[in-house]
mmCIF file of the N, C-alpha and C atoms, coordinates in Angstrom:
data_MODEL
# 
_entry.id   MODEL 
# 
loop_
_atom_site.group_PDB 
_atom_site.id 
_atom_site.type_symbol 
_atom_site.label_atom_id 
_atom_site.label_alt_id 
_atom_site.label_comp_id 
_atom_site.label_asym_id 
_atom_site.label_entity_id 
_atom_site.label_seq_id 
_atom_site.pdbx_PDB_ins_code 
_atom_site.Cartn_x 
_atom_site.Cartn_y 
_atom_site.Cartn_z 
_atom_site.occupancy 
_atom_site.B_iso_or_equiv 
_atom_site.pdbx_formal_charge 
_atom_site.auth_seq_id 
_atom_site.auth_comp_id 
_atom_site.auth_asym_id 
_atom_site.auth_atom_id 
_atom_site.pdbx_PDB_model_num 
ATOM 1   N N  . UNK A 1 1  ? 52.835 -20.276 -11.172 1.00 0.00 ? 1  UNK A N  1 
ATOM 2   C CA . UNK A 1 1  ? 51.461 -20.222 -11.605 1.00 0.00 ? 1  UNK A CA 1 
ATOM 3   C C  . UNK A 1 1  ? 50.647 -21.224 -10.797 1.00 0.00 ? 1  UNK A C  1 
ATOM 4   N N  . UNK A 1 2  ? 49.744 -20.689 -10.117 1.00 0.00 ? 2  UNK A N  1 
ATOM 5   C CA . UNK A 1 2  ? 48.778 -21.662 -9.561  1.00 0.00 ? 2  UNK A CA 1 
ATOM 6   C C  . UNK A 1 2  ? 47.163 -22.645 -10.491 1.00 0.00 ? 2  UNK A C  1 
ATOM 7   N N  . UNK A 1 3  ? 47.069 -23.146 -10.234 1.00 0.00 ? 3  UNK A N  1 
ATOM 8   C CA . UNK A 1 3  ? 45.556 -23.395 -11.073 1.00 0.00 ? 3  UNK A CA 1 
ATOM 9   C C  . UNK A 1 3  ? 45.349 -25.023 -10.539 1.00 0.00 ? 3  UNK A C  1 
ATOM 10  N N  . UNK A 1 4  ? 44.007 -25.167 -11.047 1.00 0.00 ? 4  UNK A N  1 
ATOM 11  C CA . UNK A 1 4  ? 43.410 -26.425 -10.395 1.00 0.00 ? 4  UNK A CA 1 
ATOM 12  C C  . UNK A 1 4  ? 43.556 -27.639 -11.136 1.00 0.00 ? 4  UNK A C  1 
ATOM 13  N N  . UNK A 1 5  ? 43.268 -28.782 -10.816 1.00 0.00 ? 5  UNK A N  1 
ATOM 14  C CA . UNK A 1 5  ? 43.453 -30.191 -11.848 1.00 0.00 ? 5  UNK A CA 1 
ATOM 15  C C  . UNK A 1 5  ? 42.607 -30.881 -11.131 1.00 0.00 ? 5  UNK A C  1 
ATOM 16  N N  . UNK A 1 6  ? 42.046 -31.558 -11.981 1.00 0.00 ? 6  UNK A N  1 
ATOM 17  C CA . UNK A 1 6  ? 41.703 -33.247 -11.812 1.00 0.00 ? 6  UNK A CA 1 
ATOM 18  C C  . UNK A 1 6  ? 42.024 -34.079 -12.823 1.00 0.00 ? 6  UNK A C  1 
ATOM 19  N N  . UNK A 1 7  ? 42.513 -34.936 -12.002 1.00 0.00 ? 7  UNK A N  1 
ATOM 20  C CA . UNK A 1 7  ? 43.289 -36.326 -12.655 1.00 0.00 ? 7  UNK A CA 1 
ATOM 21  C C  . UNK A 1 7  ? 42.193 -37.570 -13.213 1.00 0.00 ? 7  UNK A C  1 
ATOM 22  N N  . UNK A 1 8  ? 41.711 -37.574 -14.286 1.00 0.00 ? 8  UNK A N  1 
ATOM 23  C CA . UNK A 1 8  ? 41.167 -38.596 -14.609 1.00 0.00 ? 8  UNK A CA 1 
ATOM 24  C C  . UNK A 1 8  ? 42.091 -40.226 -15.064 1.00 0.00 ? 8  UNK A C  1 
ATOM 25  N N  . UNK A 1 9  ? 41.334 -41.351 -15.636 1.00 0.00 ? 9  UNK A N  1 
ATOM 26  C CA . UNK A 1 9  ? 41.802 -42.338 -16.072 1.00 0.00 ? 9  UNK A CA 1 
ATOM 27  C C  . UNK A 1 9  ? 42.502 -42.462 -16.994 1.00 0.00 ? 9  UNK A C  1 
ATOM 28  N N  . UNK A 1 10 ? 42.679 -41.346 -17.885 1.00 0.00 ? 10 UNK A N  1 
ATOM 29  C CA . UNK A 1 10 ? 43.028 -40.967 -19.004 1.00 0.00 ? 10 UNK A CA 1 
ATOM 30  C C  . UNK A 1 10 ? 44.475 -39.368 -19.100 1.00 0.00 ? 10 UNK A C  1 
ATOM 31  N N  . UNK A 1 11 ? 44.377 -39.230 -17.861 1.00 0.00 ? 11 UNK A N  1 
ATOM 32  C CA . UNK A 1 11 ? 45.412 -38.294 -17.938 1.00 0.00 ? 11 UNK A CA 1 
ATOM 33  C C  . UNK A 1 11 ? 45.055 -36.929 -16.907 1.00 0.00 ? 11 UNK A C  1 
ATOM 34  N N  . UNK A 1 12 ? 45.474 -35.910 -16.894 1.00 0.00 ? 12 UNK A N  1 
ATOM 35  C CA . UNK A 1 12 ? 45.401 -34.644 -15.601 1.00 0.00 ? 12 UNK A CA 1 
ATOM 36  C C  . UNK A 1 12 ? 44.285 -33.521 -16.961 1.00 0.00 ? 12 UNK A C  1 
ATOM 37  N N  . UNK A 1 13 ? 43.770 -32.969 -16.283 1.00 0.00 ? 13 UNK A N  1 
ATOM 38  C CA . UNK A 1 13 ? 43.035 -31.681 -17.198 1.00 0.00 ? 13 UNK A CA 1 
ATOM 39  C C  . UNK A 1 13 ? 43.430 -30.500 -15.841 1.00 0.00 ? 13 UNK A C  1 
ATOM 40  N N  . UNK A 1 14 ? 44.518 -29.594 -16.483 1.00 0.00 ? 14 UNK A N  1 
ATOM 41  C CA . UNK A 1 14 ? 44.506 -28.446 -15.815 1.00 0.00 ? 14 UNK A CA 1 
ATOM 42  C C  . UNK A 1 14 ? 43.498 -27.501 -16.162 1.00 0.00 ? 14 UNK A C  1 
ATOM 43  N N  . UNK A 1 15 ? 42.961 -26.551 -15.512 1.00 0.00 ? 15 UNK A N  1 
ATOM 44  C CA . UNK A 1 15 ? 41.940 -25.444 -15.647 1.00 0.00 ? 15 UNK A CA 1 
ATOM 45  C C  . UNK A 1 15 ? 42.569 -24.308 -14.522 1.00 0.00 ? 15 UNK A C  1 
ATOM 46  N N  . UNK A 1 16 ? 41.819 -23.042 -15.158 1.00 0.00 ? 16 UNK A N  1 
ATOM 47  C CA . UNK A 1 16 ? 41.957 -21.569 -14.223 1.00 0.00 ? 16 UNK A CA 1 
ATOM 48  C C  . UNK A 1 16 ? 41.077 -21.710 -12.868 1.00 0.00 ? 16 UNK A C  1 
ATOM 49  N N  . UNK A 1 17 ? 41.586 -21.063 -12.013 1.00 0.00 ? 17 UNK A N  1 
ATOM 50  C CA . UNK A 1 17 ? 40.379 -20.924 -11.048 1.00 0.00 ? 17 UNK A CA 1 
ATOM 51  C C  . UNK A 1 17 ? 39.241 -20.344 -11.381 1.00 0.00 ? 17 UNK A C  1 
ATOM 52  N N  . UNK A 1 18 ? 38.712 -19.765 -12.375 1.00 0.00 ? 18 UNK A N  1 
ATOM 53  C CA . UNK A 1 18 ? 37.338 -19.574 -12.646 1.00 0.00 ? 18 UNK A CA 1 
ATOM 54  C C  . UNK A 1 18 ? 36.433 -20.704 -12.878 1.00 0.00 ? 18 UNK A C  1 
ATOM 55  N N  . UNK A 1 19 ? 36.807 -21.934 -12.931 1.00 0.00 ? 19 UNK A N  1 
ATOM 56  C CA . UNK A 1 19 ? 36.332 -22.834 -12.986 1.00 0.00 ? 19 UNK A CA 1 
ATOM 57  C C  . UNK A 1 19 ? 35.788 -23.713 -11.821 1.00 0.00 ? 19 UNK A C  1 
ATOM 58  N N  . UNK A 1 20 ? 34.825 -24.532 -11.829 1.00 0.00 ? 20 UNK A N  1 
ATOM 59  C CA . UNK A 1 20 ? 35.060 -25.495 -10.486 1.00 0.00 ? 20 UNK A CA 1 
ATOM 60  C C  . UNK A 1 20 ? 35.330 -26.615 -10.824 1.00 0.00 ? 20 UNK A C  1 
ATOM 61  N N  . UNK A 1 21 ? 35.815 -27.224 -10.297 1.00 0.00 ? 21 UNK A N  1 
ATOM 62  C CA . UNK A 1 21 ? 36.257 -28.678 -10.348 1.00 0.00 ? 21 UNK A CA 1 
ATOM 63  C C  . UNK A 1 21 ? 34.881 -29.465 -10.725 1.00 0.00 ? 21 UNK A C  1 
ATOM 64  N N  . UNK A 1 22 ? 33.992 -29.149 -10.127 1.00 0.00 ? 22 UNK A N  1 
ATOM 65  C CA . UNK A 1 22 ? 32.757 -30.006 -10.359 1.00 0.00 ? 22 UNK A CA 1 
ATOM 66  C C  . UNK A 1 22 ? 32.282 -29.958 -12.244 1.00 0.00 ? 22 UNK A C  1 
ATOM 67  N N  . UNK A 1 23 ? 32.555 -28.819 -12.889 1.00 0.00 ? 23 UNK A N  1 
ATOM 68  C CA . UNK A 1 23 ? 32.327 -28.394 -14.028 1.00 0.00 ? 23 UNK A CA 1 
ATOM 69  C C  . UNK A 1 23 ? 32.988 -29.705 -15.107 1.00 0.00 ? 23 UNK A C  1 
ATOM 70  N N  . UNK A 1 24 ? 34.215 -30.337 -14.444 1.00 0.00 ? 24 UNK A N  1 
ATOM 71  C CA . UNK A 1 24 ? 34.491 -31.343 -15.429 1.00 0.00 ? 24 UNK A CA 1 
ATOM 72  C C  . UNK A 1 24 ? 34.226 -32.978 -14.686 1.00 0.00 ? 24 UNK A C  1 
ATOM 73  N N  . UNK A 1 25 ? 33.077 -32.878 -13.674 1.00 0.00 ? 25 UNK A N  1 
ATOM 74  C CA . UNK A 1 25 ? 32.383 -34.446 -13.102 1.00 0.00 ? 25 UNK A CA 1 
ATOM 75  C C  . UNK A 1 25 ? 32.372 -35.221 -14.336 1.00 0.00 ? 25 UNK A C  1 
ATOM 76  N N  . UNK A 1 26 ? 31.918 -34.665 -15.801 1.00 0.00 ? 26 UNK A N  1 
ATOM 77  C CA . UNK A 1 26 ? 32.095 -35.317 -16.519 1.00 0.00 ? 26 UNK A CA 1 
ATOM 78  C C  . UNK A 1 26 ? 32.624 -36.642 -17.073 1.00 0.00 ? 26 UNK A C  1 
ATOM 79  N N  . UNK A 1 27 ? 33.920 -36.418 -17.127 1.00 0.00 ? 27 UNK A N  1 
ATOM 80  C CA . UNK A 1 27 ? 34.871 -36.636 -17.185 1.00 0.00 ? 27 UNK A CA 1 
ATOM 81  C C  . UNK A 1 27 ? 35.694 -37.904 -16.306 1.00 0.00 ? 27 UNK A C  1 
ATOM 82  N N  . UNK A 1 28 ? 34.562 -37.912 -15.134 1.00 0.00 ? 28 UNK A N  1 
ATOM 83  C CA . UNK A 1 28 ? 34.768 -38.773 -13.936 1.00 0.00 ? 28 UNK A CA 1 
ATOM 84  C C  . UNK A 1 28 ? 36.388 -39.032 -13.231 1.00 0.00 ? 28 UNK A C  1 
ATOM 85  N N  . UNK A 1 29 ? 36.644 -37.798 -12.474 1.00 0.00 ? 29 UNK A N  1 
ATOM 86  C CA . UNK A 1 29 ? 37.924 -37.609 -12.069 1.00 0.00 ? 29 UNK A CA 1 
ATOM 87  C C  . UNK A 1 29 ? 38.083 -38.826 -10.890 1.00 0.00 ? 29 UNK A C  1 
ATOM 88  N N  . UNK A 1 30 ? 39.138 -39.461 -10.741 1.00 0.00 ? 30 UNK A N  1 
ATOM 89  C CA . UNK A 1 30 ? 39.764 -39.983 -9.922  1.00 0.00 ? 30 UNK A CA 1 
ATOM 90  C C  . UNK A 1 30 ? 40.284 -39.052 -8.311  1.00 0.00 ? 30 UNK A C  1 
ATOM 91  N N  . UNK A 1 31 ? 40.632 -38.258 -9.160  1.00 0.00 ? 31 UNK A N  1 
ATOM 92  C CA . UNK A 1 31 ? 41.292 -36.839 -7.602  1.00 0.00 ? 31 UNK A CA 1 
ATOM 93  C C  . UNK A 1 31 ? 41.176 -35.771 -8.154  1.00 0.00 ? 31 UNK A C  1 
ATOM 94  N N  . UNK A 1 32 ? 41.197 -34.484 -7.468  1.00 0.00 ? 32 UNK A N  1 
ATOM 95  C CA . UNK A 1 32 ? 41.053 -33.525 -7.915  1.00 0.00 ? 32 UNK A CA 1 
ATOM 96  C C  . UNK A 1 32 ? 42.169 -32.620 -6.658  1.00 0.00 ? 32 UNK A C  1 
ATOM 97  N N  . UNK A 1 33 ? 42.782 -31.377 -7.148  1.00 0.00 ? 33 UNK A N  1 
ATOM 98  C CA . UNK A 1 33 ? 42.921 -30.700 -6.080  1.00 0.00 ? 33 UNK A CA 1 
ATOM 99  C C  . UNK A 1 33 ? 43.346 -28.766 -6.736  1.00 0.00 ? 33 UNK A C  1 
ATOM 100 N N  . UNK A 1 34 ? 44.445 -28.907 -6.491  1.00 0.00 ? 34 UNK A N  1 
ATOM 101 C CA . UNK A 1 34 ? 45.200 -27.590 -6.895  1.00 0.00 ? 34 UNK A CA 1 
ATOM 102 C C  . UNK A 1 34 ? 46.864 -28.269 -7.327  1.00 0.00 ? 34 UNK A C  1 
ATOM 103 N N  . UNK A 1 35 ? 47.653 -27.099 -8.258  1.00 0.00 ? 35 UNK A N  1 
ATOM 104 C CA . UNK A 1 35 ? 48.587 -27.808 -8.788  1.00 0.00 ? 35 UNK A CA 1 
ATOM 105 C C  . UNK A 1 35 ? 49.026 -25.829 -8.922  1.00 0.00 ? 35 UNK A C  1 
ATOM 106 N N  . UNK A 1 36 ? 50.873 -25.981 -8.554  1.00 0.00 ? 36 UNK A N  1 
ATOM 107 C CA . UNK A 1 36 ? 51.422 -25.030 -8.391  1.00 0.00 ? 36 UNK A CA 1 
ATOM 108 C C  . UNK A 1 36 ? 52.433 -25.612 -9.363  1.00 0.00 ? 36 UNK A C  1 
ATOM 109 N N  . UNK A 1 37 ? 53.043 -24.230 -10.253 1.00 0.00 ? 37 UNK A N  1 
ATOM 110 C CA . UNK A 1 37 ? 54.265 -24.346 -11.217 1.00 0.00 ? 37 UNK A CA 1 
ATOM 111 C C  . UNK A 1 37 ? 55.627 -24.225 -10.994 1.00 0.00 ? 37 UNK A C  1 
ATOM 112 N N  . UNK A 1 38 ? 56.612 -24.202 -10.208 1.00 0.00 ? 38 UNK A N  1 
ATOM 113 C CA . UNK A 1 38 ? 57.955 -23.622 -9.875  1.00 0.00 ? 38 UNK A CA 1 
ATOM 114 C C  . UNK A 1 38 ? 58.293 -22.658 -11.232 1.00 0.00 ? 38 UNK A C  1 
ATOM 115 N N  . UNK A 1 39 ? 59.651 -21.646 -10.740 1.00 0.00 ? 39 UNK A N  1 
ATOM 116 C CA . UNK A 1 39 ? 59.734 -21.595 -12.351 1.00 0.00 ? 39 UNK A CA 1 
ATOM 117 C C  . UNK A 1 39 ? 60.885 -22.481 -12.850 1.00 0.00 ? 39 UNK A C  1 
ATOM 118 N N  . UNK A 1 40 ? 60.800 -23.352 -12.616 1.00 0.00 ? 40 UNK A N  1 
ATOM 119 C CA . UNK A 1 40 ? 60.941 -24.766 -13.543 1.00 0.00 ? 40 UNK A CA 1 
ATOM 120 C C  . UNK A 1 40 ? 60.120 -25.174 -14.337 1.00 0.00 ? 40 UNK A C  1 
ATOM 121 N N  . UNK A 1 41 ? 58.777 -24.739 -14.235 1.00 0.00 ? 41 UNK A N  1 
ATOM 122 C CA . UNK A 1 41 ? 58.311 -25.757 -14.908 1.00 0.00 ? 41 UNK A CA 1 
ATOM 123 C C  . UNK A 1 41 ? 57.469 -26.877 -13.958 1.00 0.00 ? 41 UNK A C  1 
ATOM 124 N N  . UNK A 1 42 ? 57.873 -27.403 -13.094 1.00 0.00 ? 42 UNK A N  1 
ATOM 125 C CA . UNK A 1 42 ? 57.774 -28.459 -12.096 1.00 0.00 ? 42 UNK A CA 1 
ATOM 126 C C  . UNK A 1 42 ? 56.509 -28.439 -11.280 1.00 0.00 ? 42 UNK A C  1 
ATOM 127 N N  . UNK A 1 43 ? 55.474 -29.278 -11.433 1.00 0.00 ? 43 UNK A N  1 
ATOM 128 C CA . UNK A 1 43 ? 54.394 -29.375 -10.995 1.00 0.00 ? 43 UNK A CA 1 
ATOM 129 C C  . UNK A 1 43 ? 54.248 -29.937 -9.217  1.00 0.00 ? 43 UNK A C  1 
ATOM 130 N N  . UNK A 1 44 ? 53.726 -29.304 -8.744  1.00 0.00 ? 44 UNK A N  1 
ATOM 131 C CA . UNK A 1 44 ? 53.303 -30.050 -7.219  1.00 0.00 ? 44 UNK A CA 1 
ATOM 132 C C  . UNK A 1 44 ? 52.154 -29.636 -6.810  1.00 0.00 ? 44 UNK A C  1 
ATOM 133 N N  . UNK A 1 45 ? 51.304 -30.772 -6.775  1.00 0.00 ? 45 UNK A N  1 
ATOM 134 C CA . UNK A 1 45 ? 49.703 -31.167 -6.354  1.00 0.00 ? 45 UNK A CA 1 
ATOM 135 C C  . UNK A 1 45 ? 49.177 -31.321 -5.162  1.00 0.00 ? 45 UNK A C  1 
ATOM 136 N N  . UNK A 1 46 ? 48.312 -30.335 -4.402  1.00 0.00 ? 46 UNK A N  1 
ATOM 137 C CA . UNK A 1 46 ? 48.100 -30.089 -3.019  1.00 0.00 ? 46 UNK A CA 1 
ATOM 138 C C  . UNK A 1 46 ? 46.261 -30.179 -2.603  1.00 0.00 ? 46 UNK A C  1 
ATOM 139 N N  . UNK A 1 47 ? 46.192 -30.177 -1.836  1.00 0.00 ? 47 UNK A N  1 
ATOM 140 C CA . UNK A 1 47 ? 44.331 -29.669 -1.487  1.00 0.00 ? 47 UNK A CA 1 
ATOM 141 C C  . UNK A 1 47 ? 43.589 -30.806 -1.634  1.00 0.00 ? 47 UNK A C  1 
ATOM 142 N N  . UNK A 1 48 ? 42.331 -29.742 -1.828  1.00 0.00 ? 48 UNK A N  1 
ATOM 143 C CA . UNK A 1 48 ? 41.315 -30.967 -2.470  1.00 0.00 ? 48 UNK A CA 1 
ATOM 144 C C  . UNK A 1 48 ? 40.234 -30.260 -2.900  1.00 0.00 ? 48 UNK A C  1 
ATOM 145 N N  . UNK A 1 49 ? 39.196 -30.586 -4.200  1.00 0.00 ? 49 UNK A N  1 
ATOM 146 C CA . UNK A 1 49 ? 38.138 -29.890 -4.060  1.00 0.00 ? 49 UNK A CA 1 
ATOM 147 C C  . UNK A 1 49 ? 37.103 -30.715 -3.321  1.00 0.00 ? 49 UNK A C  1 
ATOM 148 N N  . UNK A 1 50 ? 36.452 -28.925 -2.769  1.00 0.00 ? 50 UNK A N  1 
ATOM 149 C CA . UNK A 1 50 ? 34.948 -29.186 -2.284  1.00 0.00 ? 50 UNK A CA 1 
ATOM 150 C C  . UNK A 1 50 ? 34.279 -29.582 -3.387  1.00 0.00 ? 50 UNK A C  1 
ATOM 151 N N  . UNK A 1 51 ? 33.851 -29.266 -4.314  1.00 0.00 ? 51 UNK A N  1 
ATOM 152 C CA . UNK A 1 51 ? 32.636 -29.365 -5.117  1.00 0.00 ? 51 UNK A CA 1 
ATOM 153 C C  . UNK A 1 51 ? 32.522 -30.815 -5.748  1.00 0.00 ? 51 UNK A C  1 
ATOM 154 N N  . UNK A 1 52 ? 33.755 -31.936 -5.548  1.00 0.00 ? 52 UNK A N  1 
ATOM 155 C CA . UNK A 1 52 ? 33.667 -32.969 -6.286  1.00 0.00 ? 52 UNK A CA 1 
ATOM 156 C C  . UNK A 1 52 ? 33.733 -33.916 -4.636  1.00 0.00 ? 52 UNK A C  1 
ATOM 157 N N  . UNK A 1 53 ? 34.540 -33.231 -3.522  1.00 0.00 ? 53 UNK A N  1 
ATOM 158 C CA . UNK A 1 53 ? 34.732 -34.300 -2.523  1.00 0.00 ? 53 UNK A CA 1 
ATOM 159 C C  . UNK A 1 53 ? 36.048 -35.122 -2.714  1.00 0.00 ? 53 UNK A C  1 
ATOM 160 N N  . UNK A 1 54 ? 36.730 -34.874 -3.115  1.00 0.00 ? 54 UNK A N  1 
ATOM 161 C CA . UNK A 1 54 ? 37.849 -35.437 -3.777  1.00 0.00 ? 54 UNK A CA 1 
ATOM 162 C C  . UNK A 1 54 ? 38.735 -34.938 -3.254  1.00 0.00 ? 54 UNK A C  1 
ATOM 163 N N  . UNK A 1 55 ? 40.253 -35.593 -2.776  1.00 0.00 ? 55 UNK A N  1 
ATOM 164 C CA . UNK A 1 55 ? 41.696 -34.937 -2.663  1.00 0.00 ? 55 UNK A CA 1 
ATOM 165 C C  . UNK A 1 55 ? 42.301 -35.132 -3.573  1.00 0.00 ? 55 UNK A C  1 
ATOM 166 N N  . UNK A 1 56 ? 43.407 -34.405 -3.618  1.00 0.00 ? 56 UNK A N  1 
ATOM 167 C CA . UNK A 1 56 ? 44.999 -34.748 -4.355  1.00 0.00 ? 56 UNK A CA 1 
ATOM 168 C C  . UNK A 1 56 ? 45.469 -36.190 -4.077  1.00 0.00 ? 56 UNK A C  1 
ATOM 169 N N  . UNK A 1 57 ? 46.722 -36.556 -4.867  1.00 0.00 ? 57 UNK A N  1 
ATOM 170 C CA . UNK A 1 57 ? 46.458 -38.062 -4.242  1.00 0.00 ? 57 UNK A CA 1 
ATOM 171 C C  . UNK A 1 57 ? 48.345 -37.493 -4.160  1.00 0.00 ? 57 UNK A C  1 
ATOM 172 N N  . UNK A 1 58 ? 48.706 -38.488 -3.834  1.00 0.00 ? 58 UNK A N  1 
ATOM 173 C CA . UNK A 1 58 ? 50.844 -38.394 -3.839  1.00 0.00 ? 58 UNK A CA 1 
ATOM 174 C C  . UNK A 1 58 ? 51.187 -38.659 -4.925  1.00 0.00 ? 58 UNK A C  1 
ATOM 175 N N  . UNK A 1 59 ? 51.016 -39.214 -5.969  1.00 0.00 ? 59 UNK A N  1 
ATOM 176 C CA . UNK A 1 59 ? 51.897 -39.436 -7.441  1.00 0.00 ? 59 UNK A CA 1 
ATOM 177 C C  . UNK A 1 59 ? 50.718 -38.152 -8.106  1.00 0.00 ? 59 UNK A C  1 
ATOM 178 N N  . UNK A 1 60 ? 50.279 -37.288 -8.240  1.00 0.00 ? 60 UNK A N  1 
ATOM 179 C CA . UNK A 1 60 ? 49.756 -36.887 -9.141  1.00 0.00 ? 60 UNK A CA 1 
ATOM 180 C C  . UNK A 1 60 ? 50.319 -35.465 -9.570  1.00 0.00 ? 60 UNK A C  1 
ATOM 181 N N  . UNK A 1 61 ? 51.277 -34.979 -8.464  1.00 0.00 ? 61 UNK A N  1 
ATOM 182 C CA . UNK A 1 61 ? 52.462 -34.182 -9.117  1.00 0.00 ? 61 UNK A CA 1 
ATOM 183 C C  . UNK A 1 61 ? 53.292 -34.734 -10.068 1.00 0.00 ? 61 UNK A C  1 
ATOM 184 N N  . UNK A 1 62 ? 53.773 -36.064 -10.056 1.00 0.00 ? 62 UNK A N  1 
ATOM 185 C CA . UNK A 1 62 ? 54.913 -37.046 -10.871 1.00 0.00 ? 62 UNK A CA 1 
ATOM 186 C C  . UNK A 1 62 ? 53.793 -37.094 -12.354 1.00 0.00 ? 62 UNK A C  1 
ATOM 187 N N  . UNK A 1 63 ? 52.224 -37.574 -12.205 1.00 0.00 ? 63 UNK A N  1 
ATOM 188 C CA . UNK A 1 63 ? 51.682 -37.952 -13.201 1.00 0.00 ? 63 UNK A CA 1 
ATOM 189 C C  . UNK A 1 63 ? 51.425 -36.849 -14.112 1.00 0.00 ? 63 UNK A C  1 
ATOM 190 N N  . UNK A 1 64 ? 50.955 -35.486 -13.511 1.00 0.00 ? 64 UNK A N  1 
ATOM 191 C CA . UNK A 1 64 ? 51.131 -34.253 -14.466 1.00 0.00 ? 64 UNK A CA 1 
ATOM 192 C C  . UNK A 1 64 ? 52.643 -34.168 -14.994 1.00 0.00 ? 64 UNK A C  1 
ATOM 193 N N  . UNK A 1 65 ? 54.053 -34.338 -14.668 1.00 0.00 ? 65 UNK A N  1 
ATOM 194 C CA . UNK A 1 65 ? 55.432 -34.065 -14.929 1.00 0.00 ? 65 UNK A CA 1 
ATOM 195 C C  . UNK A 1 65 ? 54.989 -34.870 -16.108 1.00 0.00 ? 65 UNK A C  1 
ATOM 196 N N  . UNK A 1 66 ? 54.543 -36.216 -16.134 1.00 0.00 ? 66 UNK A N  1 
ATOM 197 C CA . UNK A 1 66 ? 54.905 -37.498 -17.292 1.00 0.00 ? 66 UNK A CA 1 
ATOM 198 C C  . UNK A 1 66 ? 54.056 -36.871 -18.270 1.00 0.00 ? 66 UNK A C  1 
ATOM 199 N N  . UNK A 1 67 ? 53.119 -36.480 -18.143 1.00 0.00 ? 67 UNK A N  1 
ATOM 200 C CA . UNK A 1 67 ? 51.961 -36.387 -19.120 1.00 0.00 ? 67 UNK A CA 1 
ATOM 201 C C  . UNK A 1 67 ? 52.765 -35.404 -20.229 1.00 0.00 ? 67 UNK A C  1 
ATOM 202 N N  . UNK A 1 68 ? 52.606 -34.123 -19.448 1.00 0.00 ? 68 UNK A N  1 
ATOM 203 C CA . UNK A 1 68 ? 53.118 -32.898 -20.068 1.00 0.00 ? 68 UNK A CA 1 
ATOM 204 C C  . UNK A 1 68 ? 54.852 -32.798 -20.530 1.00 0.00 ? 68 UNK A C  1 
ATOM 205 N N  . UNK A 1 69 ? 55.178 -34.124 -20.070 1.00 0.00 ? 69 UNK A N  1 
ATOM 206 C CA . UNK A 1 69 ? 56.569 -33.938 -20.779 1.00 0.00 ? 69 UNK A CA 1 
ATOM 207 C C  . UNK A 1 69 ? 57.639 -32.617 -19.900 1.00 0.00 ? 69 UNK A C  1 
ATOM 208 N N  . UNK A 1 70 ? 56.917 -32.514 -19.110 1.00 0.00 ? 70 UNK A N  1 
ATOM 209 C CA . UNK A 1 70 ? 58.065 -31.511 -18.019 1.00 0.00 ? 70 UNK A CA 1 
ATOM 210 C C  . UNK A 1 70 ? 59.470 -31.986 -17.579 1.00 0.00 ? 70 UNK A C  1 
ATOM 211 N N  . UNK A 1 71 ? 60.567 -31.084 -18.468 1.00 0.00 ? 71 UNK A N  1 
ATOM 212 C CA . UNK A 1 71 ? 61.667 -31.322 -17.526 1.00 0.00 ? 71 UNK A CA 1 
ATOM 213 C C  . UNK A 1 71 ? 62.565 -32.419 -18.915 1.00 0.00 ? 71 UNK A C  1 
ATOM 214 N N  . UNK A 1 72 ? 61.783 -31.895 -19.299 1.00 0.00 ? 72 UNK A N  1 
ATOM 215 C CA . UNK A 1 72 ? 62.644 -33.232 -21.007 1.00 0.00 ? 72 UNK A CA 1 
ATOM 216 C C  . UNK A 1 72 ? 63.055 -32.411 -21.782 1.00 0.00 ? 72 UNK A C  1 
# 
């Protein structure tokens, strides 16, 4: 399953691609990008959005795994 994230201070908010990343500025994301599912389960965080200016960062595949309890 593919779909988008931004990682705020407070934890990852996944969303569908009907969404834009900019829709949760709110929220004041730290990174933003795209996030793919294995079928494991197993998250890995790539890209970046345009609409916020923001990349993926390197722990934010590991930080979606912790959040969501993946793999426990």
């Amino acid at each position: 399953m593919k779909a988008k994230y931004v990682m705020t201070t407070l934890g990852p908010v996944i969303f569908p691609g009907s969404f834009q990343h900019s829709d949760f500025s709110n929220l004041k994301p730290v990174s933003a990008g795209f996030v793919i599912f294995d079928d494991n389960g197993k998250p890995t965080t790539y890209g970046r959005s345009e609409s916020l200016g923001m990349k993926s960062r390197p722990g934010d595949s590991r930080l979606i795994e912790i959040f969501f309890e993946i793999g426990k």
